[in-house]
ZAMARGU-4260 file (C-alpha; in steps of 0.2 Angstrom, whole numbers, plus 5000, padded with zeros to 4 digits):
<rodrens>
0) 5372/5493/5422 | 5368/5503/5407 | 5366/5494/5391 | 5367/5503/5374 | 5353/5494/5366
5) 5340/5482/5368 | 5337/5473/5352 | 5334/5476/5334 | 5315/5477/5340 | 5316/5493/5350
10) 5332/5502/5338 | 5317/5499/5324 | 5303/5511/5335 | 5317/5526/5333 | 5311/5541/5322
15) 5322/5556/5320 | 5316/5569/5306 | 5325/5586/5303 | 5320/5598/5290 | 5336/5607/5284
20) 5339/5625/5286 | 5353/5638/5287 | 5362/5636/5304 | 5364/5652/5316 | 5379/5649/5329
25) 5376/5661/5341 | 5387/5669/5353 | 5389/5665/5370 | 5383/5680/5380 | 5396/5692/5391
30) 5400/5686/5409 | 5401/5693/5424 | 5411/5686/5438 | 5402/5683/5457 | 5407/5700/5463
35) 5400/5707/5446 | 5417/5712/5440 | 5422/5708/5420 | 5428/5693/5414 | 5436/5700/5400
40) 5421/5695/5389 | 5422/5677/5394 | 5407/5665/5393 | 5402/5662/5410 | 5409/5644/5418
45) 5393/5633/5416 | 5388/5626/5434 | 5371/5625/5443 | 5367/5636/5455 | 5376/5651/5444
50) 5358/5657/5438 | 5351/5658/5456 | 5366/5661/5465 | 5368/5646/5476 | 5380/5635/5478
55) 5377/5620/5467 | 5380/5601/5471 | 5375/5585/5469 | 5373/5577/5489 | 5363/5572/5506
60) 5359/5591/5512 | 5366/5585/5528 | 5383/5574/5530 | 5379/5555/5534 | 5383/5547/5553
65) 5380/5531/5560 | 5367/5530/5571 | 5372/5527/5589 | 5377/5512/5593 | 5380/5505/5576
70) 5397/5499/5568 | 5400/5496/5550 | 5411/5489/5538 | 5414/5492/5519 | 5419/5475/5507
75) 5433/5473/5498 | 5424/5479/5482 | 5431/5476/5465 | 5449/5482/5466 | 5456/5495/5456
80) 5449/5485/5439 | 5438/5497/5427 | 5421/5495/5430 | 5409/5484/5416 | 5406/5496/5400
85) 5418/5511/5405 | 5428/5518/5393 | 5448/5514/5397 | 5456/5530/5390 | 5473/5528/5384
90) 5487/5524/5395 | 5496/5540/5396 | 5479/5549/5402 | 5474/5537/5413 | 5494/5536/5417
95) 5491/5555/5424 | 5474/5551/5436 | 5478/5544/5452 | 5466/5529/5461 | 5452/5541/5465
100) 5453/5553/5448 | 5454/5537/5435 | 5437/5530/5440 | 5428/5548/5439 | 5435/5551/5422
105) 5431/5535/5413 | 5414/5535/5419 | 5411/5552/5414 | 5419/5546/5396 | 5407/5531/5400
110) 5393/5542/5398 | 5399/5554/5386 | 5400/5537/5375 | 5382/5531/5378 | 5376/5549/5372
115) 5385/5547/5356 | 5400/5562/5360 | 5416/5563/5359 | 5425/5557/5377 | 5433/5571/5387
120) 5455/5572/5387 | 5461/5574/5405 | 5469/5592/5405 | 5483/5594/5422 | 5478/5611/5423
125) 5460/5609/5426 | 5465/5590/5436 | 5474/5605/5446 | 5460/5617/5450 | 5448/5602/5452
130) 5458/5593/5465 | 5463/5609/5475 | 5444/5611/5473 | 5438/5594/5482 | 5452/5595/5493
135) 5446/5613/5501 | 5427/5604/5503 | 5434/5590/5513 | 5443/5601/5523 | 5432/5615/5526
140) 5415/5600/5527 | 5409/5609/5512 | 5401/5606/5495 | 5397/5619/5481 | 5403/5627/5468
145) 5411/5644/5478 | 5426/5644/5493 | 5423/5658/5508 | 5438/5653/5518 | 5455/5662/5512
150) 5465/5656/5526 | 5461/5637/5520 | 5478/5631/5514 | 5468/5622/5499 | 5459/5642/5496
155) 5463/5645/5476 | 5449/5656/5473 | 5431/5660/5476 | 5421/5656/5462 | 5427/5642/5447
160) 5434/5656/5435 | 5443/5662/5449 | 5451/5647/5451 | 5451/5640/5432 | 5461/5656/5430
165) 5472/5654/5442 | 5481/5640/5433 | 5480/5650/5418 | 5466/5639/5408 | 5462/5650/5395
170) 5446/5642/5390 | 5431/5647/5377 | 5419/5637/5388 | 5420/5630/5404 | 5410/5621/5416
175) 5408/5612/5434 | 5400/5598/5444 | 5402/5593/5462 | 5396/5581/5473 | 5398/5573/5491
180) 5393/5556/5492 | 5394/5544/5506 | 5401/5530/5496 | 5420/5525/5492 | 5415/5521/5474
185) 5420/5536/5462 | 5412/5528/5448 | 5397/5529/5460 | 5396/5549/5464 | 5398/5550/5443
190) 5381/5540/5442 | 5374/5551/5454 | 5378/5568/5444 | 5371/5562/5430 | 5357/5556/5437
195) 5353/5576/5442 | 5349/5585/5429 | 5357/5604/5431 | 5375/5594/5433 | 5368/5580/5418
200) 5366/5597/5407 | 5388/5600/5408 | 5392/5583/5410 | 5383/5579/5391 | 5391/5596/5385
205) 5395/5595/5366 | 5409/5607/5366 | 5418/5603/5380 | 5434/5593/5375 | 5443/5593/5390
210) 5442/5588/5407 | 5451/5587/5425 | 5444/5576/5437 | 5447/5579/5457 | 5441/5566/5472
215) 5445/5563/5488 | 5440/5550/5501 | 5441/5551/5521 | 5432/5543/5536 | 5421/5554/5543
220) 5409/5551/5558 | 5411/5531/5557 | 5408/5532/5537 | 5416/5537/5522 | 5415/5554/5512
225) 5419/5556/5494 | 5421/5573/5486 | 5422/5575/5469 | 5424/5590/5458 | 5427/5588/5437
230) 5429/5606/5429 | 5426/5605/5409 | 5433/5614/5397 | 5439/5618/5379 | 5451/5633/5374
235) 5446/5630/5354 | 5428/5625/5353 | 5428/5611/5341 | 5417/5612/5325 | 5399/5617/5329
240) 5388/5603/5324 | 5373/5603/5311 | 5356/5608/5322 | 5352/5588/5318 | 5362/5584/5332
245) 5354/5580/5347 | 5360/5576/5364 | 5349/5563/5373 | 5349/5553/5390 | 5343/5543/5392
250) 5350/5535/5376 | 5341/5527/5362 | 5336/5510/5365 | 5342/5511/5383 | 5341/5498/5395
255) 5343/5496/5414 | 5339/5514/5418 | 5336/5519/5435 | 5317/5521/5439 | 5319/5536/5452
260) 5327/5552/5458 | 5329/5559/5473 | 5327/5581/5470 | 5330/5584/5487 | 5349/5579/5484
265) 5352/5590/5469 | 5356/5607/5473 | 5348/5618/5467 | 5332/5607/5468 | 5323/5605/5451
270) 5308/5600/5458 | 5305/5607/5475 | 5291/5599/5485 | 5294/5582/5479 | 5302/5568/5489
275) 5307/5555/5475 | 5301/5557/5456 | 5304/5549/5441 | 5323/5548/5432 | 5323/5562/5423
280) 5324/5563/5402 | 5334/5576/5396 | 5340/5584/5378 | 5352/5596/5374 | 5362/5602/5361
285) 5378/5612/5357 | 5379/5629/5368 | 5380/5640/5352 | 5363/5636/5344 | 5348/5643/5348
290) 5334/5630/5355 | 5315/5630/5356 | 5302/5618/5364 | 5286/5615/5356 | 5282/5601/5364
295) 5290/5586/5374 | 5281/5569/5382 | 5285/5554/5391 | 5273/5540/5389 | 5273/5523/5396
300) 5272/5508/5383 | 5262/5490/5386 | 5259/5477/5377 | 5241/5476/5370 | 5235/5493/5375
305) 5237/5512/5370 | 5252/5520/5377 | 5250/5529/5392 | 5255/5548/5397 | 5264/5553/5411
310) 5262/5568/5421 | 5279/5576/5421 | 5288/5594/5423 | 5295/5601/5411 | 5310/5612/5412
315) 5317/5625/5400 | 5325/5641/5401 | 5308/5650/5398 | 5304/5642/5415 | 5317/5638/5423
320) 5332/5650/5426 | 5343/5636/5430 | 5339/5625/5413 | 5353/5631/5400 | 5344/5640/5385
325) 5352/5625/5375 | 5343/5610/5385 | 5328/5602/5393 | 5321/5590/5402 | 5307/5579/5409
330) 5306/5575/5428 | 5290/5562/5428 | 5280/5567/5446 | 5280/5548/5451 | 5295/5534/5448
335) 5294/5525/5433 | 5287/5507/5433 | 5300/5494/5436 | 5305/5481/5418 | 5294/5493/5407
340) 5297/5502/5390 | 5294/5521/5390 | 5291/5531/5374 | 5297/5551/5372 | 5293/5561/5359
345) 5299/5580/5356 | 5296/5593/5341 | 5307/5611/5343 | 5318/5620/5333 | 5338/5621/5333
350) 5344/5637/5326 | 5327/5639/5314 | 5330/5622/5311 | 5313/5610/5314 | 5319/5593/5323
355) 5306/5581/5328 | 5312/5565/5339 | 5306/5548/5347 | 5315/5538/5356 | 5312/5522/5368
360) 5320/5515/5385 | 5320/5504/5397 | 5319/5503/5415 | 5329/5492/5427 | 5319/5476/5433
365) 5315/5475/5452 | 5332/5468/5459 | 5330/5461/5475 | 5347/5458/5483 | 5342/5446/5498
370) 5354/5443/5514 | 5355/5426/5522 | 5359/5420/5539 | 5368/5404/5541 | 5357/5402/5557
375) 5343/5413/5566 | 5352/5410/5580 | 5372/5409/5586 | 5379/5408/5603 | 5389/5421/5613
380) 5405/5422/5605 | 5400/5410/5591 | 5402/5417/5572 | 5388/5419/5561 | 5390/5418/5542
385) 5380/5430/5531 | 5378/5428/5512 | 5373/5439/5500 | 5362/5436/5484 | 5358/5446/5469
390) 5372/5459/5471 | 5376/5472/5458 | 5395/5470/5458 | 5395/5485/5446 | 5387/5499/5461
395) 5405/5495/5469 | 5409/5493/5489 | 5393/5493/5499 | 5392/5494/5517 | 5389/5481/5530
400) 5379/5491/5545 | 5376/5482/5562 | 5368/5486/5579 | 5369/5488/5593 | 5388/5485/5590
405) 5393/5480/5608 | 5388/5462/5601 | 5400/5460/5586 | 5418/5458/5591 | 5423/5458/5573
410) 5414/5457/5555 | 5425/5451/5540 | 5423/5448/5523 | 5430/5429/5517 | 5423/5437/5499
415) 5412/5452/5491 | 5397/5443/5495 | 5403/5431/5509 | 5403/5438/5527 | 5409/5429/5543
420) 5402/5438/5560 | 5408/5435/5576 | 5397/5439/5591 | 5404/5447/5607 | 5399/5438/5625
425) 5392/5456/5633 | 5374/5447/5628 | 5368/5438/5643 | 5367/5420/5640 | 5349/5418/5647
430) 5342/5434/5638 | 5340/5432/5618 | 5350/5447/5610 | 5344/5455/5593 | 5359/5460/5581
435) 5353/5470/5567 | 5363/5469/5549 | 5358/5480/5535 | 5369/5483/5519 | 5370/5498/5509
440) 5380/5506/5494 | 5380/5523/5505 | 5388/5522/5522 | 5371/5516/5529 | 5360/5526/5522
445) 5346/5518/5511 | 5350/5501/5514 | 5347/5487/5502 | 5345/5472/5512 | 5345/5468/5529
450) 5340/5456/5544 | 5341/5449/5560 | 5347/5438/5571 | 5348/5431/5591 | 5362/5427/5604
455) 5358/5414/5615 | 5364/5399/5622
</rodrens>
């Protein structure tokens, strides 16, 4: 899905300049814990929501349902294989991770790659704190960052030093994501983290070294829930990298990047009052330099005419509580155009040092997946076949959602993309009956493709 270049001709357009000076490390500032007792002079554990005091999390604000009288049915996806471009890890890490952690890990190590950084080692202590973590939110029907019921038997803390402590991680930094996804793919709720920005920010953090990935899947409601938590860590910071170093995503030369984002499902919301922006552009660097803006642009690139501007908002610390004092980001107001190469360009300083860099992507084309009916019309009890075209085999399992579902006795899968449909006789043979077939990559919700069809006689 995510390509690390596109060709000598865009790699050339890349212009990084820094103008050397002495470096200043900085010192990560004293913590306080939730209830505003010490943490022994601990940097605070990184995870949005910590600056506002909310809970954090990357998910639909409410959880997904079917609709009445619909039925649906996941495909058989791609088995337990790694997905296209992740990172394997060795075989004694991955040996560690069960089904659900493996996938979570290598895409995080999938991204960590793309960005130029070092991947992240699975660490059992925090795989323990991170597990017990997604286990309490599926149980209590949470998400976010802090755990409010003691008598929970999955209850290891309130807040994520509370509970990185309590299996003694004695860490110099630390940090957490979650998410709740209506999906079976954990690959998927990975793409969806870093597609928000505050939970981008950790995931992309240069001195974090270690990592402990926890997921769990369940029915809920007619669909699946995935909870995932990944809590970051290193208990020696490796070596601080020269202020030349910068963090960006997405990546130089980038191609296939999504072309919107939807704020409403980050939490906290980065930009409130808008209902689906452009995918945001972010740059960070190593926690212990000092970072100034002096000016960062997104433009649109075409053939044959001047590049274009886009109105965007601009997040730093200055402005925004939640942006880390080492990192910011553009959220374009509108979604990017579809197949088309966008331009950044940003000037600051990293610890007095001046860094000035400009970098190209490009977006995904428009891919159309389109869902074919062997016939507009099948008889009671008769089968319909369905076919797919154009799927992304990479998205992982998608959903198969039908209605009213008192007219399909059974739906299977003969492949991924292959669907055999058996119709019910409670249609009455001298009234045409509509069945409704939509697919979708999140338990029904924001289908992809979809379709009708009649049974009659």
């Amino acid at each position: 899905m995510h390509d690390r270049a596109i060709g000598a001709a865009l790699a050339a357009l890349v212009c990084l300049s820094v103008n050397v000076a002495a470096e200043d490390a900085g010192a990560p500032a004293t913590a306080a814990r939730a209830d505003g007792s010490s943490t022994r002079g601990k940097a605070p554990i990184r995870h949005p929501g910590n600056a506002t005091a909310s809970q954090g999390g990357v998910g639909p604000q409410s959880s997904v349902e079917l609709p009445a009288g619909a039925g649906a049915v996941r495909s058989p996806g791609a088995g337990n294989a790694p997905q296209p471009g992740t990172a394997q890890g060795d075989a004694a890490t991955q040996a560690a991770l069960d089904a659900l952690q493996a996938p979570v890990l290598m895409r995080v190590n999938y991204y960590r790659a793309l960005a130029g950084l070092a991947p992240v080692a699975a660490e059992p202590r925090l795989l323990k704190a991170a597990q017990s973590h997604s286990n309490y939110l599926d149980s209590a029907n949470q998400m976010g960052h802090y755990e409010d019921k003691k008598a929970n038997p999955y209850y290891t803390g309130n807040s994520p030093f509370d509970r990185i402590d309590a299996v003694h991680y004695d860490y110099a930094e630390a940090g957490e994501v979650v998410a709740r996804q209506p999906s079976s793919h954990p690959a998927g709720a990975v793409d969806a983290l870093i597609a928000a920005i505050y939970h981008r920010f950790i995931i992309l953090s240069v001195d974090f070294v270690q990592a402990g990935p926890g997921a769990t899947l369940k029915p809920h409601q007619g669909t699946d829930e995935l909870n995932v938590t990944v809590d970051f860590g290193a208990e020696t910071l490796p070596p601080l990298p020269p202020p030349s170093l910068l963090t960006v995503y997405p990546v130089v030369g980038q191609t296939n990047v999504p072309q919107d984002f939807d704020p409403g499902e980050e939490f906290p919301n980065p930009i409130p009052g808008h209902r689906l922006v452009g995918y945001p552009i972010s740059i960070q660097v190593d926690a212990r330099h000092d970072f100034t803006v002096e000016s960062f642009q997104i433009y649109e690139m075409a053939p044959y005419v001047p590049r274009r501007a886009l109105e965007a908002k601009l997040l730093t610390h200055a402005t925004d509580p939640e942006t880390p004092a080492h990192a910011a980001a553009l959220i374009p107001v509108l979604p990017l155009a579809p197949a088309t190469v966008h331009q950044v360009v940003f000037t600051g300083s990293v610890s007095k040092t001046s860094v000035s860099m400009t970098w190209q992507f490009m977006t995904a084309p428009e891919s159309a997946v389109t869902m074919n009916f062997a016939s507009p019309t099948v008889t009671p009890g008769g089968v319909q076949q369905i076919r797919l075209d154009g799927l992304d085999r990479e998205k992982g399992p998608y959903y198969l959602c039908y209605s009213p579902a008192n007219l399909v006795k059974s739906l299977v899968h003969e492949t991924e993309t292959q669907i055999a449909l058996t119709t019910s006789s409670e249609c009455d043979p001298d009234t045409p009956c509509q069945v409704s077939v939509s697919a979708s990559y999140r338990s029904c919700a924001k289908p992809f493709a979809g379709g009708t069809f009649s049974i009659a006689q």
